[in-house]
N, C-alpha and C positions, 0 to 999 in steps of 0.2 A: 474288819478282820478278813486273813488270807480265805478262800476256798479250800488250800491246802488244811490235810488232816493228817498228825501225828496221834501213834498211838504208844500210848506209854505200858510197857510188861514191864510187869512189879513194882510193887509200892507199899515197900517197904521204907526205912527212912528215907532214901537215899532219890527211891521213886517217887517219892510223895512231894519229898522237896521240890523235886524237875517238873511233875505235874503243878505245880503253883509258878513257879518260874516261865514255863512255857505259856501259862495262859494270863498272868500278869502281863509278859512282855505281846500279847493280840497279834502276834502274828500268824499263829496258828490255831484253826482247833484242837479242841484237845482229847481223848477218848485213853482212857485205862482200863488194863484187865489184870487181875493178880488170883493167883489158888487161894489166897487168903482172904476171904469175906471183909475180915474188922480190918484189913489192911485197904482196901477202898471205902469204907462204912468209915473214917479218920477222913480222909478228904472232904472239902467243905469249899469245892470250885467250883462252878457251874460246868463239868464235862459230861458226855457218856461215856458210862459206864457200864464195862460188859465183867458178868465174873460167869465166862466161860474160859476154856483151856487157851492159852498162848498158841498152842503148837496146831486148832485145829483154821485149816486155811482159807475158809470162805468166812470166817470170821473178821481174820485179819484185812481180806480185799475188803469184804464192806463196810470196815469201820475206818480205814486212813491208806496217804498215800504214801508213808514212811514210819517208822518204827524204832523206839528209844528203849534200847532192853536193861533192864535194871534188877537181874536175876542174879541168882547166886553163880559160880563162875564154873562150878561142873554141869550147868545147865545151857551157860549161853552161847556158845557154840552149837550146840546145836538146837538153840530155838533160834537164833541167825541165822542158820539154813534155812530152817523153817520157811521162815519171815521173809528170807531173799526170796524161795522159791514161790514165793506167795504173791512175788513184782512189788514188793515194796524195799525203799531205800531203808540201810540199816544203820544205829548207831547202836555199838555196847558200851558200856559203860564198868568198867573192871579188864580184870583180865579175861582173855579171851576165853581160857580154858585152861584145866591143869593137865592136859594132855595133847601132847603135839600132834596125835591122829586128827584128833577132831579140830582144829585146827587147821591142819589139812584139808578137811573135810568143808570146812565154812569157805576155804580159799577158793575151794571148787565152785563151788558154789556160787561166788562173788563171779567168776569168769563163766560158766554157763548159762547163769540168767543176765550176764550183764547191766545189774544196779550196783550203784553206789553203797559202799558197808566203809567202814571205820571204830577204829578200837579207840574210845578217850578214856583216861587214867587221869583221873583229879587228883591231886596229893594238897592236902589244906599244909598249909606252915606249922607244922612244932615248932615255939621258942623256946621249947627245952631238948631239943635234938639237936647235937652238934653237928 
């Protein structure tokens, strides 16, 4: 297994699923944090787990050395900040934000500390959606 260390915020479905994916696929370690107790107390992976806050930053540096956010979408924009400002690479996973300030605000962000961020947007297939 990598040295590297991602850390997955929120696990909720969607998190929960990526935390088993990332540590099935050994190339990374794996560490999660979520506001929701029963939402890491559901996971059944061999990771650490922290149920402190996402947002605060000596948490983030000492558990990984990049960051899979899987938060609700008025949130992730600015725990991206967060998280960039904290020297770690970022992935969100949703939309950025429902607000083009903060948005803004994460761009900054990405060119000030100069890491790595990216937006991925999964759409699974409807066979009933024309």
């Amino acid at each position: 297994m990598s040295s590297h260390e991602t850390l997955i915020i929120g696990c909720g479905r969607l998190g929960e699923r990526h935390v088993r994916c990332f540590h099935r696929r050994g190339r990374t370690k794996v560490s999660a944090c979520a506001s929701i107790a029963t939402s890491l107390a559901r996971l059944r992976v061999p990771c650490s787990l922290a149920n402190e806050s996402a947002g605060e930053r000596p948490l983030l540096r000492r558990l990984s050395d990049s960051a899979a956010l899987y938060t609700p979408a008025p949130l992730a924009a600015g725990m991206g900040k967060t998280t960039l400002e904290s020297g770690l690479h970022v992935v969100v996973e949703k939309p950025l934000s429902h607000l083009l300030e903060r948005i803004r605000e994460f761009l900054a962000a990405c060119d000030h500390v100069q890491r790595q961020a990216t937006v991925a947007y999964v759409s699974s297939p409807n066979p009933g959606a024309a």
